[in-house]
C-alpha positions as a LaTeX table, in Angstrom:
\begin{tabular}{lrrr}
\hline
Residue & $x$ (\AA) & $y$ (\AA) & $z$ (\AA) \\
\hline
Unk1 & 0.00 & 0.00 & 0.00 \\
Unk2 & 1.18 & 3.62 & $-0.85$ \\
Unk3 & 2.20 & 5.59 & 2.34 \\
Unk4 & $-0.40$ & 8.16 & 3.09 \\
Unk5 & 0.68 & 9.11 & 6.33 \\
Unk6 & 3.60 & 11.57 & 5.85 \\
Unk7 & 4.32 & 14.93 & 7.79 \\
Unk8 & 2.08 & 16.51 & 4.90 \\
Unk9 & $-1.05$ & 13.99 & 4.51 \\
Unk10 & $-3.00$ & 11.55 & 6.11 \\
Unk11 & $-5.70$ & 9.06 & 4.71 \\
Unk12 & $-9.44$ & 10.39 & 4.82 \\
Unk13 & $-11.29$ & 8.09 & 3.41 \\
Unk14 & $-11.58$ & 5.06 & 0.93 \\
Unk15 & $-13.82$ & 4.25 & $-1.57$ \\
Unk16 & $-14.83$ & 1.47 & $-3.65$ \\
Unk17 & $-16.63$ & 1.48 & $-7.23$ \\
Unk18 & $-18.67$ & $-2.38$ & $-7.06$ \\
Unk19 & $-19.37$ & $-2.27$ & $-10.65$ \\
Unk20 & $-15.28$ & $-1.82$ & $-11.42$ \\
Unk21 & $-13.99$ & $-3.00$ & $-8.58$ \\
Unk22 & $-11.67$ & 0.48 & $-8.63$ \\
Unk23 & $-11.29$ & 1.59 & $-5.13$ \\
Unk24 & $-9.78$ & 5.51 & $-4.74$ \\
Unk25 & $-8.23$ & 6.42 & $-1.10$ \\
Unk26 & $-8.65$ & 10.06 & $-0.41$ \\
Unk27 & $-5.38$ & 12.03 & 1.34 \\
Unk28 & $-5.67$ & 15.34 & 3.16 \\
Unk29 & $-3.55$ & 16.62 & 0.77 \\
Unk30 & $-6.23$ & 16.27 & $-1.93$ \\
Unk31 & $-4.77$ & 13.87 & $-3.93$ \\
Unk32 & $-6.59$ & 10.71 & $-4.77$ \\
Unk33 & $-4.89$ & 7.30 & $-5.38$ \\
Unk34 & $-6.09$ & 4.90 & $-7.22$ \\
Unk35 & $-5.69$ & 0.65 & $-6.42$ \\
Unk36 & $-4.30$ & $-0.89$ & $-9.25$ \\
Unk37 & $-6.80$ & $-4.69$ & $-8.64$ \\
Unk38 & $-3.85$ & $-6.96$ & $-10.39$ \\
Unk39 & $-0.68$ & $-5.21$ & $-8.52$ \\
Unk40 & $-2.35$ & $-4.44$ & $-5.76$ \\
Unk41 & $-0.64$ & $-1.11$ & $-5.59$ \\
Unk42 & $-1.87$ & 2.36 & $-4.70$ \\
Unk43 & $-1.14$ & 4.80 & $-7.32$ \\
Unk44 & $-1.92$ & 8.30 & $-7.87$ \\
Unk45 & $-4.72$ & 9.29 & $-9.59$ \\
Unk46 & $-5.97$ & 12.86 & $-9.69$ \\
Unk47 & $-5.85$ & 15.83 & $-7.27$ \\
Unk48 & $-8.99$ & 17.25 & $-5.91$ \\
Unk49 & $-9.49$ & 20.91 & $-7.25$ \\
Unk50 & $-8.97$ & 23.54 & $-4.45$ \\
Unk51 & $-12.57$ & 25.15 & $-4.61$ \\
Unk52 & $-13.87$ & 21.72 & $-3.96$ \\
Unk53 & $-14.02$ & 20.30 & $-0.40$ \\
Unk54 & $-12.62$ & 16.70 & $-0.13$ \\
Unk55 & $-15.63$ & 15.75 & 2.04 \\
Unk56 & $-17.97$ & 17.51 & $-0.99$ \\
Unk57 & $-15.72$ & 15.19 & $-3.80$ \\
Unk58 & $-16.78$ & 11.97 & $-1.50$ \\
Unk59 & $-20.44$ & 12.63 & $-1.33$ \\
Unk60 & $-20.31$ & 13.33 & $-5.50$ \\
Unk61 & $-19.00$ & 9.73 & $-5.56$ \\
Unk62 & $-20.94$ & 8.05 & $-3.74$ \\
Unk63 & $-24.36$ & 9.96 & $-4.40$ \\
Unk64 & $-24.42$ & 8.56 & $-8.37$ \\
Unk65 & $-26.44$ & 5.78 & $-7.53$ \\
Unk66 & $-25.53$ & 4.11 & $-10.90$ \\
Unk67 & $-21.88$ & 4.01 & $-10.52$ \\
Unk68 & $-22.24$ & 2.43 & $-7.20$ \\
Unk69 & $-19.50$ & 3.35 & $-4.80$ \\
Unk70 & $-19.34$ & 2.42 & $-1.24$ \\
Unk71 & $-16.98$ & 3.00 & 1.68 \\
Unk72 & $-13.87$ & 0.32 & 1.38 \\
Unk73 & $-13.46$ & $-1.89$ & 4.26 \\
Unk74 & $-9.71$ & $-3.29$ & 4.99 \\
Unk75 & $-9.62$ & $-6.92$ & 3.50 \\
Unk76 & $-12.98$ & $-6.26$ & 1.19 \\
Unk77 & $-10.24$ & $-6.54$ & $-2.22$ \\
Unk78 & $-9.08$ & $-10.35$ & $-2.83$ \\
Unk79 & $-5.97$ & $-10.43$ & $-2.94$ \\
Unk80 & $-4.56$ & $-11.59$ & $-7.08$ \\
Unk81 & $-3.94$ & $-14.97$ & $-5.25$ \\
Unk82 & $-7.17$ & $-15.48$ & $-3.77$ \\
Unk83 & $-8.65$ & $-14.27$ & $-7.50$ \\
Unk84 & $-6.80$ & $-16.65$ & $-9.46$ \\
Unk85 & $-8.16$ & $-19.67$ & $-6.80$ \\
Unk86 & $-11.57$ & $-18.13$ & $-7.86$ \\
Unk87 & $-10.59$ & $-18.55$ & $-11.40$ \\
Unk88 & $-9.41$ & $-22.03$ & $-10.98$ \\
Unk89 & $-12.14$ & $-23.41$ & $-8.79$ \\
Unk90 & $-14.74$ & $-22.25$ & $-11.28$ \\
Unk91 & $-16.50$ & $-20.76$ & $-8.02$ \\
Unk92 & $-15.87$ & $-16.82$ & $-7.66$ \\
Unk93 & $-17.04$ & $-14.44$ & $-4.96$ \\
Unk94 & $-19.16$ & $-11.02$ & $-6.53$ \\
Unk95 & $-17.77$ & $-7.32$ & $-5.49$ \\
Unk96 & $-20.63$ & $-6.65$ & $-3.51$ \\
Unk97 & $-19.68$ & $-10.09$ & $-1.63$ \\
Unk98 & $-21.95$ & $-12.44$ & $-3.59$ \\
Unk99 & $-20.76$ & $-15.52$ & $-3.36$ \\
Unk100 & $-21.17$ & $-18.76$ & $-5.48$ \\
Unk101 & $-20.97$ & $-17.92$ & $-9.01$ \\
Unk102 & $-19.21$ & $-17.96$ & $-12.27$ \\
Unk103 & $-15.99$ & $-15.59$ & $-12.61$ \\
Unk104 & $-16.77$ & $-14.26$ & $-15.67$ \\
Unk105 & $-20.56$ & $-13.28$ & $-14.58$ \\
Unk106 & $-22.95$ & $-10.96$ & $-12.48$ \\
Unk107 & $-24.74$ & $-12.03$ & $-9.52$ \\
Unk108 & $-28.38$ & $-10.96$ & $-9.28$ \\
Unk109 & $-27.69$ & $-7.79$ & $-8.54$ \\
Unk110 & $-25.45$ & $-6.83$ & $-11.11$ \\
Unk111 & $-22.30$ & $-6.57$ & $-9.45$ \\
Unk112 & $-19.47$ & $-8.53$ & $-12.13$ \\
Unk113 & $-17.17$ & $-11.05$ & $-9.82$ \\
Unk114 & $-13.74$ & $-10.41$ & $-8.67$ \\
Unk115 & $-12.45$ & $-12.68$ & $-11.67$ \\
Unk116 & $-14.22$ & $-11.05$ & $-14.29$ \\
Unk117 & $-12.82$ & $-7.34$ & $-12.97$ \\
Unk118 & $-9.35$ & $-8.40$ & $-12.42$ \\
Unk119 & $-9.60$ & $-9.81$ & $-16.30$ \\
Unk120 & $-10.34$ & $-6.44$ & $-17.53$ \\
Unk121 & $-8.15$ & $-4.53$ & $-15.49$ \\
Unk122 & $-5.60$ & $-6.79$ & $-17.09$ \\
Unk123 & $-6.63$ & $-6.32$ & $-20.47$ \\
Unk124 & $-7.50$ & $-2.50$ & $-20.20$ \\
Unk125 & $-5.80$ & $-1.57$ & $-17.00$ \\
\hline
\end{tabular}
């Protein structure tokens, strides 16, 4: 994980998009990392503009009900090991922590699994 707490920044929050499985952690400094889902790796992403509050750039997030982002929880991202188990078992777990179904589907709620995001992230990440 990227080192947020410096002398200059701390972590304020983290989010996670269950549609992409992209998950952005918000610094105090105003810039925005983004997880890379096959490295695993925290990278920077964007900085928030200054005339824009950091707590008003979380609530735009997470109030587009279509793009469905939610707070991350520590351990909520498999790690690539634990994806590629999904892959071979044939059994993968959903982001929105469905379980039972096929890595390259959706569960009923339309939330892709963990194989099927890592697989694009690969291809397109």
């Amino acid at each position: 994980m990227a080192k947020c707490n410096t002398s200059t920044a701390h972590e304020v929050a983290r989010i996670i998009n269950l549609k992409t499985g992209t998950a952005l952690l918000i610094r105090s400094d105003r810039k925005v990392l983004r997880r890379n889902l096959v490295s695993g790796q925290w990278q920077q992403f964007k900085k928030i503009k200054e005339d824009v509050s950091i707590e008003a750039f979380i609530t735009h997030r997470m109030s587009k009900p279509d793009e469905h982002w939610v707070p991350l929880k520590r351990g909520m991202i498999p790690s690539f090991d634990a994806i590629s188990r999904m892959e071979r078992d044939g059994i993968a777990e959903a982001t929105d922590g469905c379980e039972h179904i096929e890595p390259d589907a959706k569960c009923i709620h339309g939330c892709p699994a963990w194989t099927r995001v890592a697989l694009q992230h690969g291809i397109f990440g």
